[in-house]
DOFI-770292 format. One record per residue: residue in three letters; x negated, y, z negated of N, C-alpha, C, O in turn. Coordinates in steps of 0.001 Angstrom, whole numbers, plus 500000, padded with zeros to 6 digits. Atoms other than C-alpha are relative to their C-alpha. Last residue first. Example, Ala and Ser with C-alpha at 12.3 -4.5 7.8 and 13.67 -1.06 7.14 Angstrom:
ser500820498810500060486330498940492860500770501090499270500261502198499101
ala499110498810500000487700495500492200499100501200500000498064501181499335
END
This chain:
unk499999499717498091350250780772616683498743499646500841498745499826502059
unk500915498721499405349866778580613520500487500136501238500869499306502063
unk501726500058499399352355775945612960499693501106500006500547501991500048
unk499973501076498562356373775276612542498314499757500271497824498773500826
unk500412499426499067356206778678610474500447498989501236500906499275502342
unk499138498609499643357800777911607147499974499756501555500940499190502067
unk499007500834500091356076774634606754500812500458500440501607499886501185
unk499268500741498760353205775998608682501023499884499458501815500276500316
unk499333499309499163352576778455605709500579499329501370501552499781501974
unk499988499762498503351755775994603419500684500545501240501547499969501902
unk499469500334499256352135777158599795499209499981501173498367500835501451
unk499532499134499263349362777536597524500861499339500978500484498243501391
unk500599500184498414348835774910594969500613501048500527501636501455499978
unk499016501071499087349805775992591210499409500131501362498767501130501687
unk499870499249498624346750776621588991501260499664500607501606498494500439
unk500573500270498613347364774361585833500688500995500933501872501315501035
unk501111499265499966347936776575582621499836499420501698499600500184502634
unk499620498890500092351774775349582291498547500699500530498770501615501322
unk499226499881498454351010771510583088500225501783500199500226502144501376
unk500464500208498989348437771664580301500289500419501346499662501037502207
unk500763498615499958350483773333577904499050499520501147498948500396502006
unk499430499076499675353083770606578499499553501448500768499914502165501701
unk499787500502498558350959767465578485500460501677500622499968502236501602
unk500473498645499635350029769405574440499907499797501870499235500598502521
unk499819498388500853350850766201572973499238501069501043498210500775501652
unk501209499627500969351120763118575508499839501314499354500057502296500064
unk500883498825500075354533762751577262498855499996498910499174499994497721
unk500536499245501059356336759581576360498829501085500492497652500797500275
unk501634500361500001358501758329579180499563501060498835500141502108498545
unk500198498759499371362275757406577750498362499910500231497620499083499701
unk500451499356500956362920753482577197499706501286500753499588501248501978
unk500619499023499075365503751545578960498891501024498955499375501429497898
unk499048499131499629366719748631576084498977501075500641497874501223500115
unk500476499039500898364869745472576289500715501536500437501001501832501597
unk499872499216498682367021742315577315499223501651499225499633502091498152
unk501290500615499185366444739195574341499891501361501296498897501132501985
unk501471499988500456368404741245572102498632499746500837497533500292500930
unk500216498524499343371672741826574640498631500128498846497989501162499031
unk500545499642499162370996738292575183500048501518500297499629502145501270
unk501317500637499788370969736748571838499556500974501231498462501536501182
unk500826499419501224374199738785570762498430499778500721497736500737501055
unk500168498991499340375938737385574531499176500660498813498255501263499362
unk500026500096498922375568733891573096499121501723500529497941502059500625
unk501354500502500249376683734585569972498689499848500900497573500151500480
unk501093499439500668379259735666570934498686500237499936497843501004500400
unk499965500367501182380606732922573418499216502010499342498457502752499965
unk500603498799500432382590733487576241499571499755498561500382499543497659
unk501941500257499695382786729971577986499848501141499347498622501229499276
unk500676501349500750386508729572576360498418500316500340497543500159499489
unk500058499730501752387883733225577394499311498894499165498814499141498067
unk500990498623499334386666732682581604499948500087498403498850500007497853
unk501603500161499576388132729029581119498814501490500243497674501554500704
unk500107500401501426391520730629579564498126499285499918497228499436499089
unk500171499130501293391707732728582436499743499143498967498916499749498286
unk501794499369499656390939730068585002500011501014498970498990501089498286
unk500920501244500155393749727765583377498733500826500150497726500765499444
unk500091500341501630396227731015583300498962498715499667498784498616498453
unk500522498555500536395524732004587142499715499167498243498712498625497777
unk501674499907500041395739727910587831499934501477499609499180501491498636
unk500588501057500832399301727523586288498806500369500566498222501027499705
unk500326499691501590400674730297588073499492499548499279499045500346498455
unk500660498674499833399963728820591344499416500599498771498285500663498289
unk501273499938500162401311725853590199498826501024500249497703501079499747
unk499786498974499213404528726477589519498026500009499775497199500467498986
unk499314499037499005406104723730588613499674500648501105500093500611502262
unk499673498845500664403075721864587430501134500336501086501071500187502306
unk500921498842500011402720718283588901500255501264499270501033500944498371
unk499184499359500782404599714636588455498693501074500197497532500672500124
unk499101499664498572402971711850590272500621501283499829501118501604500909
unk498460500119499570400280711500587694500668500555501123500212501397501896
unk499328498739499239396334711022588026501876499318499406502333498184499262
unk499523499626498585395646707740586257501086501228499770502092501464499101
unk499185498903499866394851706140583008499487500503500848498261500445500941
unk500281499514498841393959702492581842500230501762499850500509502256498758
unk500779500666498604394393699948579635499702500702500729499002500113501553
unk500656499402499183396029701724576077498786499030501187497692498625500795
unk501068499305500074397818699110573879499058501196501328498675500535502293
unk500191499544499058401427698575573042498562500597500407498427501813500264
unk500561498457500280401995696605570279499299500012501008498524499120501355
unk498709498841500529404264693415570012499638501437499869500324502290499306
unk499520499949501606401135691004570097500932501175499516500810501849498493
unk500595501574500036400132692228573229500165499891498421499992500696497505
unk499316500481501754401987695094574863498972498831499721498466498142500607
unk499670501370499881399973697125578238500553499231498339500048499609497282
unk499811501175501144399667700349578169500710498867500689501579498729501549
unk499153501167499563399076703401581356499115498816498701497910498654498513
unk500600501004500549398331706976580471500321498586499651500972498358498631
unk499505501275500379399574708779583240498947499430499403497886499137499954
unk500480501279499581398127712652583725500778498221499210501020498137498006
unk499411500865500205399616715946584297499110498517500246498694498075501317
unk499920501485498762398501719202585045500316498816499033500361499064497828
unk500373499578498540398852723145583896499378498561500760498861498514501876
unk501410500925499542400924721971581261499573500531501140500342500782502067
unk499999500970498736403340725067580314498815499332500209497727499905500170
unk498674500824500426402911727230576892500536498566500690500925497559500099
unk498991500270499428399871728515577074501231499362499851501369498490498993
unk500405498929498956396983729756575357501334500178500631501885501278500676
unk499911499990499153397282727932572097500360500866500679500925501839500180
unk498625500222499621395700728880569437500407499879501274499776500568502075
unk500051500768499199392309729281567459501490499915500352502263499935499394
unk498904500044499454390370731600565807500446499185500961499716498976501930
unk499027499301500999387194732790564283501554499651499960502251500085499043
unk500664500097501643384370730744565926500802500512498688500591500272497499
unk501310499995499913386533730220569444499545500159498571500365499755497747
unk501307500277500983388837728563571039499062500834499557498097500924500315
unk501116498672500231391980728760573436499242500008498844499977499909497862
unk499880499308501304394304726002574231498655500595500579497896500414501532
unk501639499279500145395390724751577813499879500043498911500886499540498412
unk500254498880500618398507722371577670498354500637499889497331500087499482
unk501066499258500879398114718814579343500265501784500128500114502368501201
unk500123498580499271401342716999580254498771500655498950498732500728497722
unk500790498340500699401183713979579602499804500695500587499240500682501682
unk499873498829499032403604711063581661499448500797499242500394501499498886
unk499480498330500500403703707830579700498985501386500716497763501481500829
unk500467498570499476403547704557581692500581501200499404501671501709499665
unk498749498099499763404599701662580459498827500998500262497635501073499965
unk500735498539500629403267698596581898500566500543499478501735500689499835
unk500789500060501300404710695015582537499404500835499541498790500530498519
unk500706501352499885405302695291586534499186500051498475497980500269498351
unk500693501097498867406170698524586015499621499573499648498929499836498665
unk501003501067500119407658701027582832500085499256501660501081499466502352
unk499546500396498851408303704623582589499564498206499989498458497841499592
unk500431501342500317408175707136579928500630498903501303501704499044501888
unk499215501269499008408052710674580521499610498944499377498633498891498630
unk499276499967499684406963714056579046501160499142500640502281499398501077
unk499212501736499106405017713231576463500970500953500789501530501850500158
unk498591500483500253403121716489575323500519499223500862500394499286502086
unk498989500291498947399440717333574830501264500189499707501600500765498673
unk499074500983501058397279719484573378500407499450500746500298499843501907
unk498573500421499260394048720373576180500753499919498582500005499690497631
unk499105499108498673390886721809576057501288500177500196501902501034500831
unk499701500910498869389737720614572106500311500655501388500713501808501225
unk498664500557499586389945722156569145500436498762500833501180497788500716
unk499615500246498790386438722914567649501321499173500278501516498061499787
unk498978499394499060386157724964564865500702499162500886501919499270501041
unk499280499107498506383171723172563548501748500354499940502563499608499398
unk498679499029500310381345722044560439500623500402501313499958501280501864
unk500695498627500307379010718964561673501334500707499509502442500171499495
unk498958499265499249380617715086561332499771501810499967500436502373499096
unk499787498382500316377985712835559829500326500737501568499851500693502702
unk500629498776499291378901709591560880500287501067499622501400501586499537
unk498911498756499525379240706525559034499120501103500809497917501229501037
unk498727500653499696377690703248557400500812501277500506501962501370500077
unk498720500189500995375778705203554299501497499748501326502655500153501232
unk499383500254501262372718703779555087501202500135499724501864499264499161
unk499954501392500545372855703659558732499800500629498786500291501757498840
unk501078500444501601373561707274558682500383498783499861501411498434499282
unk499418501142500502375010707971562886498950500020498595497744500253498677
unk501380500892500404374448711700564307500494498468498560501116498598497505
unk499088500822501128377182713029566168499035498950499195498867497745499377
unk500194501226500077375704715796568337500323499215498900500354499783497808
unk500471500114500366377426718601570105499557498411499464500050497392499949
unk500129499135501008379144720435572482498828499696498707498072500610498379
unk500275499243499882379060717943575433499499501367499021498489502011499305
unk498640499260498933379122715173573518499524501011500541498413501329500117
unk499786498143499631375516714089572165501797499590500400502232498492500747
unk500120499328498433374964710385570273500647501351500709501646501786500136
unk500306498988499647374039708264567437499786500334501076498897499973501846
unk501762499597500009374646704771566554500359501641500449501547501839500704
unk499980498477501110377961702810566368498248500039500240497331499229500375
unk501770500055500407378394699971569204499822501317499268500011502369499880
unk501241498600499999382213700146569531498757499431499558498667498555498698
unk500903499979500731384381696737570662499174501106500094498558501332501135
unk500704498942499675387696696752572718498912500110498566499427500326497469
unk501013500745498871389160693317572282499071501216499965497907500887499736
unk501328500266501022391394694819568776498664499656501153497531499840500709
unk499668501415500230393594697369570977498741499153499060497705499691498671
unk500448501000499051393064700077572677500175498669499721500277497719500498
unk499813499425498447394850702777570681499538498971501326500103498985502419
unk498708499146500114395354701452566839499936500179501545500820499504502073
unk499499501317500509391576699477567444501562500281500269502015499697501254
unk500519499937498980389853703133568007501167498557500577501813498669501619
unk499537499294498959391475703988564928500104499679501182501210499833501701
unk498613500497500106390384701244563113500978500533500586502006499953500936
unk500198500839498921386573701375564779501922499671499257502541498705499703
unk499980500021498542386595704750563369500305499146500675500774499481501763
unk498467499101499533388030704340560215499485499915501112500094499091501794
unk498726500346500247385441701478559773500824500408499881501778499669499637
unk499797500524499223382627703997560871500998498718500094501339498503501257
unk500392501548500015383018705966557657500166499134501458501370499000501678
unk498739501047500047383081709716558400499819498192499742498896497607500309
unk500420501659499360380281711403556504501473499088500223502193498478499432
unk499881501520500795381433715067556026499610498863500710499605498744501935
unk499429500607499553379348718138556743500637498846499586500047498138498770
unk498851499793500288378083720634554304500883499021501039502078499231500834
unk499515499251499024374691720557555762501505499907499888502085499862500973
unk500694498958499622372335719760553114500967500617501099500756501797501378
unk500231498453500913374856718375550819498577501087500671498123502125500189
unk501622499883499556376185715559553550499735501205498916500559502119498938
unk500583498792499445379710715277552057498543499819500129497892499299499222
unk501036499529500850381781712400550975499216500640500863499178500216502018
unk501187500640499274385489712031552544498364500677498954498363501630498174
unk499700501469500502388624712479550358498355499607500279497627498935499547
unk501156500046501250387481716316550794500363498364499344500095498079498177
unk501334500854499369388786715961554651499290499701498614498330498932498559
unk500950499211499573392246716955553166498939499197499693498814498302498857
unk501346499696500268395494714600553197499435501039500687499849501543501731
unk500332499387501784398686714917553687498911500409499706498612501564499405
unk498856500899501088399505712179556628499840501058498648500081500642497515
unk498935500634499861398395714509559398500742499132499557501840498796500000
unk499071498497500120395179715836558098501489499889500220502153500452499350
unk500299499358501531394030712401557690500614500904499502501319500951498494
unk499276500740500668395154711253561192500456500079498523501539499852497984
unk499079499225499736393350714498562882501227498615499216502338499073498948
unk500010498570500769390260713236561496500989500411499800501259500809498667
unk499884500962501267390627709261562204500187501896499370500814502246498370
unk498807500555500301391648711044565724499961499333498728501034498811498427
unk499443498507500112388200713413566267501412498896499304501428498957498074
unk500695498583501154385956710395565663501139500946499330501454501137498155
unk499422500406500973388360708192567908499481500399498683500085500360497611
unk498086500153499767388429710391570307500286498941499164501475498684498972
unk499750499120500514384261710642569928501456500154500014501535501309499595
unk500559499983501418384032706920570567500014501116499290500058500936498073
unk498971500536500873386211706970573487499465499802498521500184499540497557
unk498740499785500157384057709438574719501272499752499406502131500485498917
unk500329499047500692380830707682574368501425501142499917501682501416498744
unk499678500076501436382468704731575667499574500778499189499918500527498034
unk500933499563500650382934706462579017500400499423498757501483499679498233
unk499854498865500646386024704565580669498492500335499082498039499368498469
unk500362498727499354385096702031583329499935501299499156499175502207499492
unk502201500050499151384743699119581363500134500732500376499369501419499699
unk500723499251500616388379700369579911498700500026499864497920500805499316
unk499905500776501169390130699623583135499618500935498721499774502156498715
unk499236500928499732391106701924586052500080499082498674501151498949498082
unk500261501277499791389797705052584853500729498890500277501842498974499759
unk499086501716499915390675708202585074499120498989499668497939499296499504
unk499997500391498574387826711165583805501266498642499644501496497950498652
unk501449501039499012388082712180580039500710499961501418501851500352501666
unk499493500145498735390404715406578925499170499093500521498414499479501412
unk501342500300498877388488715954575882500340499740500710499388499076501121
unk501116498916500326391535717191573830498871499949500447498265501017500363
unk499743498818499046393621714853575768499280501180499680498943502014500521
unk500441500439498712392142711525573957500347501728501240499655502113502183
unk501533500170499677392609713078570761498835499680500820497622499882500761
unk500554498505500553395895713696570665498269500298500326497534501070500943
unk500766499474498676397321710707572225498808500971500195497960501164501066
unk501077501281499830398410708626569164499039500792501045497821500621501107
unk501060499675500670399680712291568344498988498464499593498064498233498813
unk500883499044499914401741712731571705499027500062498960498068500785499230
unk501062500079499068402502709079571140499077501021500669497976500829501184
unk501116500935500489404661709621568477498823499352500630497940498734500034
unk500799499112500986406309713012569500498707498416499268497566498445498806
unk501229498694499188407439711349572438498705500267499133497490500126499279
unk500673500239498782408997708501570549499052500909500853497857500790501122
unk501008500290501030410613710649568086498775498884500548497620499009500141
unk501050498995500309412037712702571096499081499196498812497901499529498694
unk501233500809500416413267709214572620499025501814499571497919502154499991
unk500892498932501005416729710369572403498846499404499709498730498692498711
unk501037498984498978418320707896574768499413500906499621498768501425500532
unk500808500449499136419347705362572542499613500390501444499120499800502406
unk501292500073501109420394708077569749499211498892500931497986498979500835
unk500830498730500096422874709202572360498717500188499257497881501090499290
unk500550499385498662424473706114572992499226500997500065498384500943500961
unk501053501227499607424980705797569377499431499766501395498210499648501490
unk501693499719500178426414709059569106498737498703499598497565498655499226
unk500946499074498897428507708329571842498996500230498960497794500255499225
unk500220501016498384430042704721570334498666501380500466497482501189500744
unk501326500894500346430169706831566742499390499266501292498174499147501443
unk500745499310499902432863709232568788498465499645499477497424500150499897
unk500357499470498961434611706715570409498654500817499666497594500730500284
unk501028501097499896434866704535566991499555500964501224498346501164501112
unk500974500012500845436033707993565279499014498904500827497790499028500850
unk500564498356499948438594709168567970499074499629499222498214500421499606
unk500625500096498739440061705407568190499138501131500535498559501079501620
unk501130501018500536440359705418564384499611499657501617498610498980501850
unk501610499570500581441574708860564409499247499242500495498147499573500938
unk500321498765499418444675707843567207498175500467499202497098500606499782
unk500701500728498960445588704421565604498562501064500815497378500827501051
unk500836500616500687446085706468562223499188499773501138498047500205501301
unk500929499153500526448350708868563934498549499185499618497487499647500036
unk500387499017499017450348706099565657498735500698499539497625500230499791
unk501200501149499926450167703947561853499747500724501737498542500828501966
unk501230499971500507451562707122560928499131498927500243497941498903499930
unk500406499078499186454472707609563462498436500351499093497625501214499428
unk500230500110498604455512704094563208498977501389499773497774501192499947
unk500672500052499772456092705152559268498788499356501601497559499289501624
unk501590498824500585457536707726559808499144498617499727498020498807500192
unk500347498902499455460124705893562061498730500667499874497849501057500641
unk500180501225498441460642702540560347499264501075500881498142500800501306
unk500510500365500419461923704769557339498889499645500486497843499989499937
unk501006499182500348463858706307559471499098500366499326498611501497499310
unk500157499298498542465739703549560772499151500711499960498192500478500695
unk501257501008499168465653701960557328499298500970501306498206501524501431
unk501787499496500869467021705394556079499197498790500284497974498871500395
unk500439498457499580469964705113558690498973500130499622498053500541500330
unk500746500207498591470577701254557998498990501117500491497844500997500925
unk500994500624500365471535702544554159499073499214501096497908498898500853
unk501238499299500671473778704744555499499152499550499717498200500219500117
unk500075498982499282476035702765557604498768500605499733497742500534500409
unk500905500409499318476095700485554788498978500686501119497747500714501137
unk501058500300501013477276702810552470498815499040501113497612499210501310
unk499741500805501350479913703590554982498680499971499216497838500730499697
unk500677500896499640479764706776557233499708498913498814499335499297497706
unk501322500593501430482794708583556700499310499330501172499678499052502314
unk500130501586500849484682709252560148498738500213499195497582500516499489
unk501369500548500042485143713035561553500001498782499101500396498930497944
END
């Protein structure tokens, strides 16, 4: 077997020198193409994750789906008494939703209600439609109740209530045309009443497009229209809609009034001594035809 010279040797540990480290800048190559790949997807993945998106327009939305208004094409068409209580209910539900409690606001002291300031309202209102859309403040009914305007103190007393709303929503879509977007709500039932409140359902039992337009880099509410998009299972969806409408119209209170207002069956009152009367009277003699058929 032949020595290997000094030189010999000293090539050898280049060689394999040369080797390891080849086989670490390999290794290396390997992470750093496994790390950019895997930042690549979760960057891809964060620009299709529009849950914070959803969730941010389900509570621009909030207030508009809890009164479920009629479509409209523009916003001349939309009830401004509506959009004026939706933006009532939304300076409310904004409050509660950054931290705050309603006791920021100053209180009516005969009726425990608070005075909202009509400059949250029209800033709210402003946030969703945009600045063109102008409120006329004054006093006026919703179905439920009435929103009575205090020129002096510039606001509206807001009564104590419970009240929820018909619908929550949730974004299910986003879509844009010819310069729109179009987000897809799905309206949720809820359930209501003087003691208690929660939702009914879990599934939208219908669906409506609320269609924006951008102006000045912010997306404002123009319109809203039926959607294309329906309940699964719609069947099911109306039982649970008509149930929750049979549990919403039931009021208490209501039925209290009318089992008062209805007078309860009363027994007949016999006059004292009716008894001894009826006991002494003669009794009539039978008629022998009845028996007989007739005399012979």
């Amino acid at each position: 077997m032949a020595m290997m010279t000094n030189e010999e040797h000293e090539r050898m540990k280049r060689r394999r020198f040369r080797q390891l480290v080849g086989l670490l800048v390999c290794f290396l190559v390997v992470m750093g193409v496994g790390t950019v790949i895997s930042s690549g997807l979760g960057i891809v993945a964060a620009l299709f994750d529009d849950t914070e998106k959803k969730q941010e327009y389900a509570n621009k939305l909030q207030s508009m789906v809890m009164l479920d208004p009629l479509p409209f094409d523009t916003l001349e068409q939309a009830d401004p008494q509506q959009l004026k209580e939706a933006a009532i209910w939304g300076t409310i539900y904004n409050t509660l939703a950054t931290g705050s409690d309603l006791s920021i606001y100053e209180r009516d002291p005969d009726t425990d209600g608070i005075i909202l300031p009509a400059l949250e309202v029209d800033a709210t209102l402003t946030k969703l439609v945009g600045p063109n859309y102008k409120l006329t403040h004054g006093t006026f009914e919703s179905s439920d109740m009435t929103f009575l305007y205090l020129e002096d103190k510039q606001g509206y007393l807001i009564p104590v209530t419970g009240q929820i709303g018909l619908y929550s929503p949730v974004v299910e879509d986003f879509a844009r045309k010819e310069g729109r977007m179009y987000v897809t709500v799905g309206y949720i039932p809820t359930f209501s009443n003087t003691d208690f409140a929660f939702t009914a359902a879990t599934e939208p039992t219908k669906y409506m497009d609320y269609v924006f337009e951008r102006s000045d880099k912010n997306w404002y509410l123009v319109s809203l229209v039926e959607s294309e998009m329906k309940p699964a299972e719609p069947a099911a969806s109306e039982v649970v809609d008509t149930q929750n409408q049979i549990e919403a119209d039931y009021d208490p209170a209501e039925e209290l009034l009318n089992a008062v207002a209805t007078p309860e069956p009363t027994e007949e009152v016999i006059p004292e001594g009716a008894d001894a009367q009826a006991a002494a009277a003669p009794e009539e003699p039978e008629d022998p035809s009845a028996e007989t058929g007739g005399s012979e």
